[in-house]
Backbone bond lengths (Angstrom), bond angles and torsions (degrees), N, CA, C in turn:
res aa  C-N    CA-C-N  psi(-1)  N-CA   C-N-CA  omega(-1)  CA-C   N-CA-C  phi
1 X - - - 1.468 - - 1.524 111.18 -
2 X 1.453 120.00 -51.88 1.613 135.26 158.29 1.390 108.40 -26.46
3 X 1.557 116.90 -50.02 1.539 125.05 -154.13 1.754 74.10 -79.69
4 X 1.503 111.35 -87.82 1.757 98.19 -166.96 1.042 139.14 -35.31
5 X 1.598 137.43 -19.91 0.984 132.59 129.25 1.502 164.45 -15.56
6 X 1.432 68.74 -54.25 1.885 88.17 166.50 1.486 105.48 -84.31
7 X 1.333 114.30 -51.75 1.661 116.92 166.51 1.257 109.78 -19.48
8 X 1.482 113.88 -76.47 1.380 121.71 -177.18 1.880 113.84 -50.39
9 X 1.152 104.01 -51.19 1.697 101.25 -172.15 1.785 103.72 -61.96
10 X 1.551 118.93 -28.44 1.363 104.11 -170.14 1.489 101.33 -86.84
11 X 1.227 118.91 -18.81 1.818 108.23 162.23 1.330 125.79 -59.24
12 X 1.217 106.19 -36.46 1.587 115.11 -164.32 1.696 94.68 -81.66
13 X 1.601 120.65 -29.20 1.436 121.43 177.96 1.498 103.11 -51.42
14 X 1.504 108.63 -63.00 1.813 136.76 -152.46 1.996 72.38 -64.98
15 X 0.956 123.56 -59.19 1.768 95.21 -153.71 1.291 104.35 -87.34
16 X 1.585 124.89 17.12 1.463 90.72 154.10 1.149 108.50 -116.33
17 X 1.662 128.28 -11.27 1.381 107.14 146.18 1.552 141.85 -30.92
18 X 1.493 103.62 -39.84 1.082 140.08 176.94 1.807 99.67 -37.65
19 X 2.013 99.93 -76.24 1.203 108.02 -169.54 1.729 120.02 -65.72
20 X 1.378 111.77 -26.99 1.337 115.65 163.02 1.662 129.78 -61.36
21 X 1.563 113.88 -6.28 1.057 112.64 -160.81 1.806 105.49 -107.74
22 X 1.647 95.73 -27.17 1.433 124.61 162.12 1.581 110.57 -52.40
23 X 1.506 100.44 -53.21 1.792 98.34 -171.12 1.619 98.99 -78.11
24 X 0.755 143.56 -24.90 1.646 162.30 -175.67 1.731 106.25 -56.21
25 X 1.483 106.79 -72.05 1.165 121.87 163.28 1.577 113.02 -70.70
26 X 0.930 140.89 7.08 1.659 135.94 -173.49 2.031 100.03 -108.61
27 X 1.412 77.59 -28.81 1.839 92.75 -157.71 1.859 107.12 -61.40
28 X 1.261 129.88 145.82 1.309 137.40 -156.63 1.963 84.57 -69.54
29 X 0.838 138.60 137.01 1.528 133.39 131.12 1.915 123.92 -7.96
30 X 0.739 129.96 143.64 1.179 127.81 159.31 1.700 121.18 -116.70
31 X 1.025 102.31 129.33 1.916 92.73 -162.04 2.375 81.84 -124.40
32 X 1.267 78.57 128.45 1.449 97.27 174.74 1.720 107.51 -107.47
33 X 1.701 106.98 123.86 1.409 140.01 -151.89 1.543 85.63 -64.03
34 X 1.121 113.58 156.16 1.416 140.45 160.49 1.410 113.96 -67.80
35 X 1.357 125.42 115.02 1.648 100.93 155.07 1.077 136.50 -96.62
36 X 1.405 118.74 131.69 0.918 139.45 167.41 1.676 115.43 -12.78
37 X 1.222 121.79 107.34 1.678 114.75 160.79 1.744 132.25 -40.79
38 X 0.908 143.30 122.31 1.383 124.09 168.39 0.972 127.62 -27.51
39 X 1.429 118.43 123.93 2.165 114.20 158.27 0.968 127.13 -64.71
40 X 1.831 123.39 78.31 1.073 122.81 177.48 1.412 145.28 -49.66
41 X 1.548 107.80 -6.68 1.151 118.54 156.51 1.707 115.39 104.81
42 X 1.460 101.39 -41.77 1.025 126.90 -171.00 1.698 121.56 -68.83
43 X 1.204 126.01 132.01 1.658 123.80 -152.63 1.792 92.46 -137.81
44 X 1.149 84.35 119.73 2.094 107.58 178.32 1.449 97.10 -67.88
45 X 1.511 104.49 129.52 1.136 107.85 155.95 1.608 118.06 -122.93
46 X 1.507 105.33 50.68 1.174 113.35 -165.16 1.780 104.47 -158.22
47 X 1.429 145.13 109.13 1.179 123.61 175.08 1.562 125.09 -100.99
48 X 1.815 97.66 21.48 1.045 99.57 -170.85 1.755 143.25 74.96
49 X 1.489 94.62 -5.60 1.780 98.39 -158.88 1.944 90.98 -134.89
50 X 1.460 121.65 -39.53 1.081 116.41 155.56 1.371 122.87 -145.75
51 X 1.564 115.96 -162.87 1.856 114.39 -154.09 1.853 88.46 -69.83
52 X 1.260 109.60 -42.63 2.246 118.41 -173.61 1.476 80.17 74.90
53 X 1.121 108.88 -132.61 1.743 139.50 -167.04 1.350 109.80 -53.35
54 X 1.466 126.92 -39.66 1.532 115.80 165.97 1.619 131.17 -73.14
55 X 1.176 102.91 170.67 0.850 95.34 -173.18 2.001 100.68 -162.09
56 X 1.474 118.89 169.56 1.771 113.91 -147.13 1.540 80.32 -93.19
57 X 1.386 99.46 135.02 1.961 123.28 174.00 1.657 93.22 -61.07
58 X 1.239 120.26 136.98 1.308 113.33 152.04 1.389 117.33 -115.46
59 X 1.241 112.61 95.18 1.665 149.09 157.88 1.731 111.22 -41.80
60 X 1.627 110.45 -48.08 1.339 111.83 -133.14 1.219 131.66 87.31
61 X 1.284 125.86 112.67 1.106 124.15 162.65 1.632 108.65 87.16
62 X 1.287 105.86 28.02 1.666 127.72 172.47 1.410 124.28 -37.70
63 X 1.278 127.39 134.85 1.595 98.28 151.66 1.819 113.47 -113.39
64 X 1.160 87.57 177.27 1.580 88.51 -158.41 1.897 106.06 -54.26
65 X 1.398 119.97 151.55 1.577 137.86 -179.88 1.427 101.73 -124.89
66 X 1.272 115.05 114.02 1.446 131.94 166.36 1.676 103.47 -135.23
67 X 1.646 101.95 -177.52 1.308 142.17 -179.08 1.319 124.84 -106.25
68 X 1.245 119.38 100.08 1.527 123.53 -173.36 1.421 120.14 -145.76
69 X 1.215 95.17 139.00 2.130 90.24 -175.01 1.407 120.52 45.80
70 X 1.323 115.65 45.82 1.337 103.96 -169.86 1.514 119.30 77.60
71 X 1.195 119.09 -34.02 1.542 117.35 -161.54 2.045 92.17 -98.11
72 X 1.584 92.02 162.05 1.651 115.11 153.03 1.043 130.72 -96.31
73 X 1.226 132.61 82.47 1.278 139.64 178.05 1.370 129.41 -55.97
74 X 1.061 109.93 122.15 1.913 120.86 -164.20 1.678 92.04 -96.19
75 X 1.103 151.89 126.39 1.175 141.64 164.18 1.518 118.74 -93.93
76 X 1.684 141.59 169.02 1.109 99.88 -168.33 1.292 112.00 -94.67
77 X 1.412 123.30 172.22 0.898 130.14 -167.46 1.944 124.67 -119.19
78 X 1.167 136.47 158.97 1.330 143.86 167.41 1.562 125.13 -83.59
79 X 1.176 139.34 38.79 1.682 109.82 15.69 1.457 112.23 -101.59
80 X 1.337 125.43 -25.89 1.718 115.24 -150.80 1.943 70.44 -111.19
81 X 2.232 78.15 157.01 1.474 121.75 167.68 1.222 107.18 -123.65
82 X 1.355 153.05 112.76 1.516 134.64 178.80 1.380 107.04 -144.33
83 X 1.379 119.86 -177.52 1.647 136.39 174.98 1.101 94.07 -140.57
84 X 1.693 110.93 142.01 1.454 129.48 164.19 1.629 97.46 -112.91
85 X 1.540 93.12 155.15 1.283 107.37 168.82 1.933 118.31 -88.31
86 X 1.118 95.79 122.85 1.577 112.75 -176.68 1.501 128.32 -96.24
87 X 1.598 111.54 -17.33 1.263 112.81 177.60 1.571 115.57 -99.55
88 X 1.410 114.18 -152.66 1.160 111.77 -169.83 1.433 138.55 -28.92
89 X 1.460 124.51 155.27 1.732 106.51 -178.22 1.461 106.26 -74.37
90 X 1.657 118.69 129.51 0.966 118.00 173.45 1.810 118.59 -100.79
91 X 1.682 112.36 160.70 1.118 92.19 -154.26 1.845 122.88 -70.36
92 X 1.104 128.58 -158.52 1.717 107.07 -165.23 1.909 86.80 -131.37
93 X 1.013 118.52 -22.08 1.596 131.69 179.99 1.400 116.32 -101.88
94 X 1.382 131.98 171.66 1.493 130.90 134.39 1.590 105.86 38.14
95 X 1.724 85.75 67.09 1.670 86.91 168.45 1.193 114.63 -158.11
96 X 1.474 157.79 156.29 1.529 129.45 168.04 1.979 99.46 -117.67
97 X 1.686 101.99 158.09 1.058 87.68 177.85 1.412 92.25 -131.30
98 X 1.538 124.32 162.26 1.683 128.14 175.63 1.163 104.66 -141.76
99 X 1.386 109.08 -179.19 1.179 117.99 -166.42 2.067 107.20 165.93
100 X 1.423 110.99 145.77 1.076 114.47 161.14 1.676 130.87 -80.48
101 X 1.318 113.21 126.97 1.946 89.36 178.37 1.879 105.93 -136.80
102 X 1.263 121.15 150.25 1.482 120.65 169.98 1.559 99.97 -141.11
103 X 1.574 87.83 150.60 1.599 99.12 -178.92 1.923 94.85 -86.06
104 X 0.867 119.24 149.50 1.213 133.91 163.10 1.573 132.74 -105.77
105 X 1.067 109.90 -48.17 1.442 121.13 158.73 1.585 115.30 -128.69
106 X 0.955 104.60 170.60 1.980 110.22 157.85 1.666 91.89 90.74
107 X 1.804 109.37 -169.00 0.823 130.14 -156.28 1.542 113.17 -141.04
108 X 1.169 125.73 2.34 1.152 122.85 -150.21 1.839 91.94 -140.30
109 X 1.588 104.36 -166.49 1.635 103.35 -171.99 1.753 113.81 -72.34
110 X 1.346 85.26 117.81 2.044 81.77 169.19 1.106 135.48 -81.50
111 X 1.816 109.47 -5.24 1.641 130.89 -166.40 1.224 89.87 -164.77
112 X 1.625 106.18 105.26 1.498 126.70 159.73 1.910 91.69 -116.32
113 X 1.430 127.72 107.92 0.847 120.76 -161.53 1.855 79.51 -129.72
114 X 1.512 91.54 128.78 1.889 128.77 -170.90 1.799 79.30 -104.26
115 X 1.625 90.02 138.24 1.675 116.79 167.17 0.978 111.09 -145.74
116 X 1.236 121.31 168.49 1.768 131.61 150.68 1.467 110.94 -58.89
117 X 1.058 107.25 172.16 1.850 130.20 -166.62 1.878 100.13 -156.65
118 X 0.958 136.40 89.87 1.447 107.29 -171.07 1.727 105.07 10.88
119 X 1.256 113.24 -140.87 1.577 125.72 -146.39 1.686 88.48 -77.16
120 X 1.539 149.58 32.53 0.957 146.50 173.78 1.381 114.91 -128.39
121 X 1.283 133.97 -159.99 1.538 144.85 143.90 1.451 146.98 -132.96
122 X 0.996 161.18 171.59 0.984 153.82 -160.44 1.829 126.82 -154.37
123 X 0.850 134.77 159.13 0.995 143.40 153.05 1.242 147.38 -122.25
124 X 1.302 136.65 120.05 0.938 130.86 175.19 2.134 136.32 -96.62
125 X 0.859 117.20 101.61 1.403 126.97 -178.60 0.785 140.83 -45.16
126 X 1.691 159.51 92.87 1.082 118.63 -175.88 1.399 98.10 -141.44
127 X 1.563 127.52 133.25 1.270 148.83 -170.29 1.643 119.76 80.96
128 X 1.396 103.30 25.65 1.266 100.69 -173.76 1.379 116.61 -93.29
129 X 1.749 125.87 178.76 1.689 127.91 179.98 1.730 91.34 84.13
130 X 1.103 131.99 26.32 1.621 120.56 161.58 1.946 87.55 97.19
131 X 1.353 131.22 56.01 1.059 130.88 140.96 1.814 107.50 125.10
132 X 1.179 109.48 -24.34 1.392 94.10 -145.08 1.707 107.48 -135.31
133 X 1.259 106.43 -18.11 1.789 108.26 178.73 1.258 111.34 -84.97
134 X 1.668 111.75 137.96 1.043 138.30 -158.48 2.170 111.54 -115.86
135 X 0.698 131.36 122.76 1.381 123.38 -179.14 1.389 119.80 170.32
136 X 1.541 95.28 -164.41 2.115 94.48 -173.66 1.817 84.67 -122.78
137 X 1.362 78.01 140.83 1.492 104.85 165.99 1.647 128.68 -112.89
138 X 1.075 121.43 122.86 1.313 131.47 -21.28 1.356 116.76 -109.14
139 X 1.699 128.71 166.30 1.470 112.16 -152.37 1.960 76.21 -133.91
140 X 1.053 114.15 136.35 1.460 121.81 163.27 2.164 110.95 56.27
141 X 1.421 89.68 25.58 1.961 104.26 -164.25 0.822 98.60 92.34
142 X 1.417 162.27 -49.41 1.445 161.91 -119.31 1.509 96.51 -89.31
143 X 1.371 135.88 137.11 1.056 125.61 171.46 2.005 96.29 -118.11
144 X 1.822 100.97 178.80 1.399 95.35 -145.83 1.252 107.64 -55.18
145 X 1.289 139.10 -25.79 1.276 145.91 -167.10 1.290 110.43 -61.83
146 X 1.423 124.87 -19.89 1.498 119.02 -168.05 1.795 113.18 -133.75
147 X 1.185 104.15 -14.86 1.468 101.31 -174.16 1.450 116.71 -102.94
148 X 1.585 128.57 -163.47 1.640 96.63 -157.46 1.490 98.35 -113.59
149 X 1.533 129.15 47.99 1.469 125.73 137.49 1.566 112.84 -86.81
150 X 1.016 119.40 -16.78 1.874 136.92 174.11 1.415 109.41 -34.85
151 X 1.040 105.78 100.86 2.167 113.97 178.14 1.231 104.36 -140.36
152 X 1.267 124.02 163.60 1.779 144.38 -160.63 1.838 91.07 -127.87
153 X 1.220 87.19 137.93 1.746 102.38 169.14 1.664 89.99 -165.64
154 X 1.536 101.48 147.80 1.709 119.06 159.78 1.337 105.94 -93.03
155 X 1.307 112.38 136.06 1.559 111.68 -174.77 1.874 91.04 -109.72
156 X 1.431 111.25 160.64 1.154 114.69 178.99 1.882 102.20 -105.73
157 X 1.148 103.85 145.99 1.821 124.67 -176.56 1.575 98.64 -72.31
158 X 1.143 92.79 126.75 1.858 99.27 -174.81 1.317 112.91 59.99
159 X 1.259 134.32 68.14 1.263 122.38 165.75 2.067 85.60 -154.15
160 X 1.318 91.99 136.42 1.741 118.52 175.47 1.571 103.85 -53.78
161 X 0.828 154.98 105.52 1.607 153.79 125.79 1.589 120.88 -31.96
162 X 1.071 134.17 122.15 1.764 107.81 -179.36 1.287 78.19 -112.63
163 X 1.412 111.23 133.27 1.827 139.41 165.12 1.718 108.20 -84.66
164 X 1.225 107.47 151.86 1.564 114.51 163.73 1.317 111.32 -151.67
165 X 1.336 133.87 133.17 1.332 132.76 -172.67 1.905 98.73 -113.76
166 X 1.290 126.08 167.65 1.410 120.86 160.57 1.417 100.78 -154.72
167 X 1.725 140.02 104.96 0.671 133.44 121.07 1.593 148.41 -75.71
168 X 1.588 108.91 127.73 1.455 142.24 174.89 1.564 123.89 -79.82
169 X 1.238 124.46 153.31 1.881 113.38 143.51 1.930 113.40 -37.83
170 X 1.502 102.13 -57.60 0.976 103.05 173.35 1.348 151.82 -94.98
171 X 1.255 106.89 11.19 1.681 111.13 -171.80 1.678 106.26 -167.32
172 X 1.224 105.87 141.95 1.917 109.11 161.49 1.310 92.23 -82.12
173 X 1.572 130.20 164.62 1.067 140.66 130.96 1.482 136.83 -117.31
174 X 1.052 141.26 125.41 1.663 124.03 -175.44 1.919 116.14 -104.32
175 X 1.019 100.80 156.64 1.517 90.76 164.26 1.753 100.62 -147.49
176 X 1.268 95.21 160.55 1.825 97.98 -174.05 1.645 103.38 -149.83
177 X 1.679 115.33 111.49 1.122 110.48 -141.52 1.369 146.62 46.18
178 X 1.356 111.58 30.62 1.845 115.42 -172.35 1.428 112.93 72.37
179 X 1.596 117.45 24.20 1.459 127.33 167.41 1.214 125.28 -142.32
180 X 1.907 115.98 104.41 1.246 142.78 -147.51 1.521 83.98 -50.68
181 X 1.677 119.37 140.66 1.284 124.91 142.63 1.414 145.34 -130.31
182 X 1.560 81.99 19.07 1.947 97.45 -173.92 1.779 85.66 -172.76
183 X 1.428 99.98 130.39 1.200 141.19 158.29 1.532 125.04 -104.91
184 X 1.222 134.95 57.49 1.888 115.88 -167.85 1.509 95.04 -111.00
185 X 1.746 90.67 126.09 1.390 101.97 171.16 1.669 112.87 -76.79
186 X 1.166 135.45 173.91 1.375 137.95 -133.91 1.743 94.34 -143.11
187 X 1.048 128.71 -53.37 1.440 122.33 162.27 1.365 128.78 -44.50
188 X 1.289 107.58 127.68 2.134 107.24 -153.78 0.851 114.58 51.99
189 X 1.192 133.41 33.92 1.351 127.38 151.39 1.564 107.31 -137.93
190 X 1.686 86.49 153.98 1.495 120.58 177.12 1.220 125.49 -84.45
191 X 1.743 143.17 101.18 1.267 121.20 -168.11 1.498 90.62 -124.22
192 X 1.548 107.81 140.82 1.767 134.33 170.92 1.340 91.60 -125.27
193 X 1.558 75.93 -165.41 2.057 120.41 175.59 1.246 105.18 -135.93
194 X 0.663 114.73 142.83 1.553 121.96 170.21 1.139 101.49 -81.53
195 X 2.017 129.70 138.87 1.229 148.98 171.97 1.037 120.20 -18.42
196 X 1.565 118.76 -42.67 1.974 119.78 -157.13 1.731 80.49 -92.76
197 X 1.279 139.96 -5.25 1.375 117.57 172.12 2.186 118.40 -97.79
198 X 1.297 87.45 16.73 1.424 79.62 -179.97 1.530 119.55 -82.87
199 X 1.376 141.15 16.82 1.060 160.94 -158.83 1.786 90.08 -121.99
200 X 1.566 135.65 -19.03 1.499 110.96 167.00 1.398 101.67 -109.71
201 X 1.427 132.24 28.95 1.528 121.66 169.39 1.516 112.69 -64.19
202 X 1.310 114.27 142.37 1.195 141.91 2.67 1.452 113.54 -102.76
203 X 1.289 125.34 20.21 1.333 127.45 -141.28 1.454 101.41 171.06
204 X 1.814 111.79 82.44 1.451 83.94 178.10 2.135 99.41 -152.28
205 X 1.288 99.28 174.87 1.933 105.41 173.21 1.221 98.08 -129.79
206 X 1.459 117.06 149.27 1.279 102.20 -174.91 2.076 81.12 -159.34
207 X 1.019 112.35 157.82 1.511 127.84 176.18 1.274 110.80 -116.76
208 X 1.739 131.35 153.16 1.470 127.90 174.34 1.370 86.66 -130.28
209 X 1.632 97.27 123.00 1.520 116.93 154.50 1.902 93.58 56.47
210 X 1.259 117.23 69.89 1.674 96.47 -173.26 1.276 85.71 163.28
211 X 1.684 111.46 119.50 1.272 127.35 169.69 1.436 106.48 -87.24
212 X 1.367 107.97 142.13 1.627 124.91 -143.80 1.679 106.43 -148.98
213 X 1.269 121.37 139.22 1.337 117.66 -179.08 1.774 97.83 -138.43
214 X 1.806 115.65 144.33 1.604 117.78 172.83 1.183 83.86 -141.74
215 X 1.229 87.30 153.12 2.108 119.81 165.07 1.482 92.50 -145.65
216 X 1.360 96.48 174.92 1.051 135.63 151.12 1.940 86.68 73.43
217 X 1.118 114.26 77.55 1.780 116.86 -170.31 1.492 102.84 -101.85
218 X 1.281 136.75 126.76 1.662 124.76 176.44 1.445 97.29 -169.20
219 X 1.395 106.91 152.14 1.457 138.21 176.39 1.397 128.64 -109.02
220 X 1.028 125.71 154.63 1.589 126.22 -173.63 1.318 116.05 -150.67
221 X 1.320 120.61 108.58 1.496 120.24 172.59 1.482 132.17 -72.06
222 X 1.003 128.29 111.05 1.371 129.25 -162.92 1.465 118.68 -80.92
């Protein structure tokens, strides 16, 4: 009687497994949505393969600007090598721009990188005065060498730098490798370029005496 019992209970198990396995397999799929990545915000101005929107600063006394490995090659120059930006108007406020840069040869600045300022411009320095001064050009006339964004660093030959710029109403900001190095507030004060940079308006990189390579170039509107 024990034995039929169980007989019976493991049938009655098996068929409703049975019917659950029917609705199981009958049942539509459920496909769970993708999410979406963040909008980083951030807009290439670089595709890696050619100059697009830039185009070679003429300084005088140039050295040659091509496309290689991904990178833009600044060659050196008598004294400046640079690229201006040629395409769209970019904005002049409330924006950050980045970019990768390495000195390759020479001694002098490999990324003098020209921006907007609201209705002004700016510059930013880095390895300049015979290798090593760092700053904004120019703040009150003062160019970087003398006014008080002016700092010393040794840069190493062949090695990538990642740059960050942030202009505000109120403030430049820099970063160099993900470590703030200039703060200048913008109220009472005067910000230019000095003359030999008017050849990267409005938008420009330019190297002195010093073969120079950037990738990775992009902007962000804030």
């Amino acid at each position: 009687m024990t034995n039929l019992l169980s007989l019976t209970t493991l049938r009655s198990t098996l068929a409703r497994l049975g019917i659950v396995l029917m609705l199981v397999m009958s049942a539509r799929p459920v496909v769970l949505a993708q999410a979406k990545p963040p909008d980083s915000g951030w807009q290439s101005l670089f595709d890696g393969k050619t100059l697009g929107s830039w185009q070679a600063s003429k300084f005088g006394g140039d050295g040659s600007v091509r496309v290689e490995n991904g990178q833009i090659i600044l060659d050196t120059g008598k004294p400046f090598t640079g690229i201006t930006w040629a395409g769209s108007e970019l904005p002049k406020t409330n924006y950050e721009i980045a970019m990768q840069a390495m000195r390759v040869e020479g001694r002098d600045f490999f990324a003098g990188i020209t921006f907007p300022v609201g209705d002004s411009f700016c510059s930013l320095i880095l390895g300049g005065w015979g290798g090593t001064v760092i700053g904004l050009s120019s703040v009150n006339g003062e160019d970087a060498s003398q006014n008080q964004t002016s700092q010393s660093m040794e840069f190493e030959q062949g090695r990538w730098y990642n740059v960050r710029i942030r202009v505000t109403d109120a403030t430049i900001e820099t970063w160099l490798d993900d470590r703030q190095i200039i703060k200048q507030d913008l109220k009472g004060n005067t910000i230019t370029i000095r003359v030999e940079m008017e050849p990267s308006l409005s938008l420009g990189i330019a190297s002195y005496r010093t073969k120079a390579a950037l990738r990775d170039l992009r902007m962000h509107k804030l």
